[in-house]
Backbone as a chain_set.jsonl record, in Angstrom:
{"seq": "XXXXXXXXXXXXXXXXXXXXXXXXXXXXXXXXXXXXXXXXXXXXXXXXXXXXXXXXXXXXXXXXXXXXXXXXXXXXXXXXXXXXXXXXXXXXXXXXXXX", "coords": {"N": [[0.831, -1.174, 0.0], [0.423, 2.065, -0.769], [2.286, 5.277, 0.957], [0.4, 8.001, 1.99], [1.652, 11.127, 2.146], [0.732, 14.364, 4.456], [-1.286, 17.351, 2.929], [-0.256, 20.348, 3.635], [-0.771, 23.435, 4.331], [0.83, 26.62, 4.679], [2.957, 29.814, 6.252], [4.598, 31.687, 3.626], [6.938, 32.869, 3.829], [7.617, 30.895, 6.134], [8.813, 29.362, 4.65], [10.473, 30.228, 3.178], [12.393, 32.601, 4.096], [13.211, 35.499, 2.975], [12.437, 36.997, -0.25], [14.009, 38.015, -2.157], [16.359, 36.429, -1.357], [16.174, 34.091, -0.79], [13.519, 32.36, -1.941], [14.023, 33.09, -4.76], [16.908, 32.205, -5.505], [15.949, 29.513, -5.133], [13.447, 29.292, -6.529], [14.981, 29.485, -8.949], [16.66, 27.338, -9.528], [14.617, 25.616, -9.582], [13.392, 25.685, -11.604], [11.738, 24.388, -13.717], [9.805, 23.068, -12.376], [7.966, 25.4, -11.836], [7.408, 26.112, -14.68], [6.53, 23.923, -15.475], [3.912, 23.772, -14.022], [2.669, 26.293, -15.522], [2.557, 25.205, -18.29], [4.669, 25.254, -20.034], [7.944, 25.134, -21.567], [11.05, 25.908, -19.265], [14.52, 27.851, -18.97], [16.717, 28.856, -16.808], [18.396, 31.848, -17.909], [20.063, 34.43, -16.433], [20.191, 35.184, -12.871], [18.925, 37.742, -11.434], [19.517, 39.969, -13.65], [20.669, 42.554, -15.092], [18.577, 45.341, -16.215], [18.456, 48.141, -17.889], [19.136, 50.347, -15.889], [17.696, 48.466, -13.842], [17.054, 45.73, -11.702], [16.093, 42.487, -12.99], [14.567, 39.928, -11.353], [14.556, 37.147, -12.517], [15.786, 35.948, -15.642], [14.806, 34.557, -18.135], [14.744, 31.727, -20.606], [11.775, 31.066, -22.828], [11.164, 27.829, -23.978], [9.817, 26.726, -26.23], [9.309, 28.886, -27.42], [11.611, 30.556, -28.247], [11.966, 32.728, -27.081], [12.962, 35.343, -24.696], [11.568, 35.323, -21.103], [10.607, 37.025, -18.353], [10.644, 36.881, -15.4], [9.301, 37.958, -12.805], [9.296, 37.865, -8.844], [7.068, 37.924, -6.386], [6.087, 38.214, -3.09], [3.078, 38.166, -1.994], [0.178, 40.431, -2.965], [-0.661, 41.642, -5.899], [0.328, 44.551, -7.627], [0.674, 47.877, -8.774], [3.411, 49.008, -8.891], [4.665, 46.163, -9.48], [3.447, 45.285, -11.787], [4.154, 47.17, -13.507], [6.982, 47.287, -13.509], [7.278, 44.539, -14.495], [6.63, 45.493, -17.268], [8.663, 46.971, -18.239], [10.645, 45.653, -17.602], [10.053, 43.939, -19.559], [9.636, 45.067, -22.16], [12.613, 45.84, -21.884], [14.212, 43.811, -22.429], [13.137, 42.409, -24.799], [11.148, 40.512, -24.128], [9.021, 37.625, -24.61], [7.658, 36.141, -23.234], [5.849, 37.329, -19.395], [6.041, 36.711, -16.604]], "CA": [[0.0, 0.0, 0.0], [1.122, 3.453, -0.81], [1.671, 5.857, 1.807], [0.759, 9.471, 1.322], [1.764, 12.373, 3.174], [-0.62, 15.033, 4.728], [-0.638, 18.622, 2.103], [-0.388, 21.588, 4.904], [-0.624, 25.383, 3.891], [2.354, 27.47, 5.354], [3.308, 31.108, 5.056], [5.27, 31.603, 2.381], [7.652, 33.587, 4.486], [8.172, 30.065, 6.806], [9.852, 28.496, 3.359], [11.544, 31.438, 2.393], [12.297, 34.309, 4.737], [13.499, 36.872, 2.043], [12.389, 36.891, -1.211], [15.393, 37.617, -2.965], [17.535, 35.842, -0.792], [16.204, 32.763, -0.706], [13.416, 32.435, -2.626], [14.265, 33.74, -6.26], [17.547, 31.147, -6.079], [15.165, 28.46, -5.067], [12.891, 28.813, -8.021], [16.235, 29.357, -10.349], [17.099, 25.722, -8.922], [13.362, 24.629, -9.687], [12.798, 26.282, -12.635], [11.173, 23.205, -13.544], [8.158, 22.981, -11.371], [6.994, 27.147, -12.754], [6.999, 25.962, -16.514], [5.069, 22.47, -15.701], [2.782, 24.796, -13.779], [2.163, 26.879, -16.805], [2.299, 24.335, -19.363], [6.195, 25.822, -21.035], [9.154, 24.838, -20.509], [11.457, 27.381, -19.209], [15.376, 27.95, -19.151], [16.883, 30.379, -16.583], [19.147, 32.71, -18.517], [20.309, 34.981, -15.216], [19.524, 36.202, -12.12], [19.015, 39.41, -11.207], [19.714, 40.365, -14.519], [20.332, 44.383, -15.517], [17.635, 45.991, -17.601], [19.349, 49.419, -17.728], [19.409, 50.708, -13.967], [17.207, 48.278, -12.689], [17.295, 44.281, -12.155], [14.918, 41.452, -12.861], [14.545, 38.725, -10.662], [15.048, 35.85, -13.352], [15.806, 36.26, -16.516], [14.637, 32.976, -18.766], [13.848, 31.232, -21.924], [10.899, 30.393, -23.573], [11.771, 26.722, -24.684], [8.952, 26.567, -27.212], [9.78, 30.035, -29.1], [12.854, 30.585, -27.998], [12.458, 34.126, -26.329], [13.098, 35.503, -23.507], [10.5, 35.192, -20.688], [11.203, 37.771, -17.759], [9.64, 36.302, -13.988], [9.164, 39.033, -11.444], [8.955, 37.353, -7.999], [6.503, 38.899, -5.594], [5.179, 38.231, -1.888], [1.81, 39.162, -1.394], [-0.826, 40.728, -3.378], [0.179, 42.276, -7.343], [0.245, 45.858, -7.216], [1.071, 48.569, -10.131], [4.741, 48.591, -8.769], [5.683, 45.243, -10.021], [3.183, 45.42, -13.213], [5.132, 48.37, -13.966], [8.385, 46.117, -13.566], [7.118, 43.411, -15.809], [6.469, 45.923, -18.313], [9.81, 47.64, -18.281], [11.691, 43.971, -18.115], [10.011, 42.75, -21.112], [10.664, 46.29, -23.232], [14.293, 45.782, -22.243], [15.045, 42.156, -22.86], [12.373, 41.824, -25.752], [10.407, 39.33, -23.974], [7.592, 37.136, -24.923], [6.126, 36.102, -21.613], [6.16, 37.748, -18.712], [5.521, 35.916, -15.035]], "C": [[0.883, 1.248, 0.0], [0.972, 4.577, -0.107], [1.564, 7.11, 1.566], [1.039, 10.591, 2.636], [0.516, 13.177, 3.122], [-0.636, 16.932, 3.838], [-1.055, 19.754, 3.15], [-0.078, 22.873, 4.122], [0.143, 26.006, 5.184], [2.485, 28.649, 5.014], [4.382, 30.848, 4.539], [6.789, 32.01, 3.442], [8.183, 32.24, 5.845], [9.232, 29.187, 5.99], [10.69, 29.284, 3.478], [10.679, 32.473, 2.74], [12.412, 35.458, 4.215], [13.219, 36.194, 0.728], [13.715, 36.751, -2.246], [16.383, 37.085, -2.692], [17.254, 33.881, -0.748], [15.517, 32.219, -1.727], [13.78, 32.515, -4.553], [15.805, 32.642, -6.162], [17.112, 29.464, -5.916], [14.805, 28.126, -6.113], [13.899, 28.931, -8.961], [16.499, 28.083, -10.251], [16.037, 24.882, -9.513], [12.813, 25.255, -10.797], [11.196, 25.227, -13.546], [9.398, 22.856, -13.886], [7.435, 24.199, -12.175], [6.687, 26.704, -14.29], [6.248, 24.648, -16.29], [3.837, 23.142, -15.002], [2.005, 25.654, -14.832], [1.915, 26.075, -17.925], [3.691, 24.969, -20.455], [7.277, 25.39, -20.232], [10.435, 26.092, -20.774], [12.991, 27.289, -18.81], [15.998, 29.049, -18.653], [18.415, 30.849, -17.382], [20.32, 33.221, -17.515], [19.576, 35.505, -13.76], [19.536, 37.316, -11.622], [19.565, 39.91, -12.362], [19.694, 41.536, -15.103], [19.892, 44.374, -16.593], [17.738, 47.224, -17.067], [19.043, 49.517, -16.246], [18.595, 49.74, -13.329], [17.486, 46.55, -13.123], [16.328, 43.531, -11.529], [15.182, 40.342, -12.165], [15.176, 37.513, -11.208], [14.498, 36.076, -14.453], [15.546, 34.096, -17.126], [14.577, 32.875, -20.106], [13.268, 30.121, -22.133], [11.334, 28.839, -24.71], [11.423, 26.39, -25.968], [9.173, 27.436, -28.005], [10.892, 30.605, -28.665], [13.306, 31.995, -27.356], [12.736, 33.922, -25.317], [11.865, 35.796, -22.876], [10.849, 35.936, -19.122], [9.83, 37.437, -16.617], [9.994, 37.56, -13.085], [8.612, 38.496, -9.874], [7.906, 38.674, -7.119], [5.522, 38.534, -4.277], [3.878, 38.634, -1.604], [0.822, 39.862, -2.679], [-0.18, 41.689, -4.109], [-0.438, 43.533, -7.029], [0.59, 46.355, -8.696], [2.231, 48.544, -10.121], [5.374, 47.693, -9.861], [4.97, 44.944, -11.631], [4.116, 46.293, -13.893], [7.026, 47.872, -14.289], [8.347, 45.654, -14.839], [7.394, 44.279, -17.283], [7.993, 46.576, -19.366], [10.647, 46.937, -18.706], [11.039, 43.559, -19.141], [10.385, 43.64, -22.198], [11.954, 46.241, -23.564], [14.765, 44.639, -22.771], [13.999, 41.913, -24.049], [11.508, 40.988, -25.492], [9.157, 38.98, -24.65], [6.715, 36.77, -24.259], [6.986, 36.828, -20.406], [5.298, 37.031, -17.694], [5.59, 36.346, -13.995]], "O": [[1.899, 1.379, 0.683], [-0.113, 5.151, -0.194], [2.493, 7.615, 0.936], [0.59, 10.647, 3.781], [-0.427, 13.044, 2.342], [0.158, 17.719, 4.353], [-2.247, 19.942, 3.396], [0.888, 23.079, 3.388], [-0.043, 25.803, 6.384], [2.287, 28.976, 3.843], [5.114, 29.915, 4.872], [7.606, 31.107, 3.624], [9.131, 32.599, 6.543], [10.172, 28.531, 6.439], [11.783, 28.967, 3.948], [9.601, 32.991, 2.448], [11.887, 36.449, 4.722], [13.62, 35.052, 0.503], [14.204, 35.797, -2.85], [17.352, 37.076, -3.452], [17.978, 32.888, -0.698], [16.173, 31.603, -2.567], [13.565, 31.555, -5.293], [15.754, 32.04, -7.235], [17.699, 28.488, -6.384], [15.248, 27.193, -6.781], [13.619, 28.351, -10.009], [16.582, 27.633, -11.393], [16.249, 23.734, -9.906], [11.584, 25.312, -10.842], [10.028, 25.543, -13.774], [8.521, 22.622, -14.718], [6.524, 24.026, -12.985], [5.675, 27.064, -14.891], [5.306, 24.398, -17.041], [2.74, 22.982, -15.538], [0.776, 25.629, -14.899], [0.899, 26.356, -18.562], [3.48, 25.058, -21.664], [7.532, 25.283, -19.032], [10.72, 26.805, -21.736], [13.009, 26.356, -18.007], [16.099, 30.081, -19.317], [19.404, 30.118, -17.345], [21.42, 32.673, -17.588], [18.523, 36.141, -13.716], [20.655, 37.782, -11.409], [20.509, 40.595, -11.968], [18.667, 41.755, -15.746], [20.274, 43.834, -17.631], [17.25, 47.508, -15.973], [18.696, 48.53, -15.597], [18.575, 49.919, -12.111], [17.892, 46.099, -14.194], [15.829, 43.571, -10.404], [16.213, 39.749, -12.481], [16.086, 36.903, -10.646], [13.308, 36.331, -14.638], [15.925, 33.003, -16.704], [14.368, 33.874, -20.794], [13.567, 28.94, -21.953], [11.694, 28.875, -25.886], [12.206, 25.914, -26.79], [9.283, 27.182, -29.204], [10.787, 31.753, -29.098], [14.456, 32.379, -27.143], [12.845, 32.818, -24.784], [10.996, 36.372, -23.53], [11.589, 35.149, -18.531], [8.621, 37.607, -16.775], [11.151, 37.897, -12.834], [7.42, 38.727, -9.675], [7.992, 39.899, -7.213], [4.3, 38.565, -4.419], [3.729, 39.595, -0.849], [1.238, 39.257, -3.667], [0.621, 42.481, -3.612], [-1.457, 43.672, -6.354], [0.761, 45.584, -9.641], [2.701, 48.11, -11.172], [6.166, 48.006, -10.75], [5.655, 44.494, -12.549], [4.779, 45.926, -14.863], [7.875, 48.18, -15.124], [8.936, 45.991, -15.867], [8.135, 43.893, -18.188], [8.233, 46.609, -20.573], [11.342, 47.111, -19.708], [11.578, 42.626, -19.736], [11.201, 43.31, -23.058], [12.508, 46.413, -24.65], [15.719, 44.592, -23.548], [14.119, 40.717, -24.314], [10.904, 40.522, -26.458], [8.38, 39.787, -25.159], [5.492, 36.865, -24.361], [8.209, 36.945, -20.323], [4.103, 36.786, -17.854], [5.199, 35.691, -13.029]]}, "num_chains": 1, "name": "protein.A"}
């Protein structure tokens, strides 16, 4: 018989205390898991990657069309801030998806 474990909800912040510190080289490690989540498979490029003065979380590529796909990590509830990010990181790097 196969045994299963029990699935528990956690804050996010008990995994990973800092976003960019822990986090953001986690998912570079698990890149993985985010593109079978979406249905793409995904290829990190860099992290923290400069798009003129400012830098993106994880820089990637799109496996399927071969762009670049620019992930903006973010704790908590999307704001205009980090839309405003996304928008900026995909202008600079050319992207085709943005996450």
């Amino acid at each position: 018989m196969t045994v299963l474990g029990e699935i528990k909800s956690v804050p996010i912040r008990d995994l990973w205390p800092n976003e960019a510190r822990d986090f953001t080289p986690w998912l570079a490690a698990n890149i993985g898991r985010l593109g079978a989540a979406l249905g793409i498979g995904l290829e990190i490029i860099a992290t923290e990657a400069e798009v003129g003065d400012f830098s993106l979380d994880l820089l990637a590529k799109d496996l399927g069309s071969g762009r670049s796909a620019v992930i903006e990590n973010q704790f908590g509830t999307t704001d205009h801030d980090h839309l405003g990010k996304l928008v900026t990181y995909a202008g600079g790097v050319d992207a085709g998806a943005v996450i």
